[in-house]
C-alpha positions in Angstrom: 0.0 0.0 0.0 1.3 3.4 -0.7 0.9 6.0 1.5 1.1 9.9 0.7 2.6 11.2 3.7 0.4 14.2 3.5 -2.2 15.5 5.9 -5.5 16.4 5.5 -4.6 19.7 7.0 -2.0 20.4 4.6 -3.9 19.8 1.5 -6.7 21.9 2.7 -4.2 24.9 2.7 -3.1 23.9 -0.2 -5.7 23.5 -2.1 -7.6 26.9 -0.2 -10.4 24.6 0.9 -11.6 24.2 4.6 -10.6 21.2 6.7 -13.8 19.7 6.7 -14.6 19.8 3.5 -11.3 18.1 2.0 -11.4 15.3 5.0 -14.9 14.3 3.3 -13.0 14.1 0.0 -10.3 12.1 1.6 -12.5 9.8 2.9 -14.3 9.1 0.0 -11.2 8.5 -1.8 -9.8 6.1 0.9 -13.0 4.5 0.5 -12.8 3.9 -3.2 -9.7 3.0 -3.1 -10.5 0.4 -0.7 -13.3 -0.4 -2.3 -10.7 -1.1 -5.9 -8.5 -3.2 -4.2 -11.0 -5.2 -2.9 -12.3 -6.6 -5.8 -8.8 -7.6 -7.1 -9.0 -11.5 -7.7 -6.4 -13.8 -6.7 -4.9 -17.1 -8.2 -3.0 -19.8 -6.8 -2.7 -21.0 -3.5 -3.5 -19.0 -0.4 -3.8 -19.1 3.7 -6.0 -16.9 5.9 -5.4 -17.2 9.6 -7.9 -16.0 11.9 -6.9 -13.8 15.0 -9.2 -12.6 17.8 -7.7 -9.9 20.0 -10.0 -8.5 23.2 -9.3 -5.3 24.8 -9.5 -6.9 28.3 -12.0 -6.1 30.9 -11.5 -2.2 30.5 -14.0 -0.4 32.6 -15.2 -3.8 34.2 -14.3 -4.9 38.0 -14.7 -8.1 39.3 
């Protein structure tokens, strides 16, 4: 995955939008993207593992 390295923030000044408005447009790009990739089809041979990770009892007392 390739990664920008750019915030939201600094696009927004560059581009002269406001912050909110070019966060929406990042996250409907992320989405797409995601979205892209996602339908990519594999060949061959493959392995899925499945892992299960809990937060704990946070907030809990027993």
């Amino acid at each position: 995955m390739v990664q920008s390295k750019v915030s939201v923030r600094e696009l927004a000044g560059d581009l002269g939008l406001p912050y909110n408005t070019m966060y929406r447009i990042v996250e409907k790009l992320r989405l797409n993207l995601y979205i892209a990739s996602s339908t990519l089809k594999l060949e061959g041979v493959g392995e899925l593992d499945e892992v299960y990770v809990t937060a704990g009892l946070r907030g809990r007392r027993a």
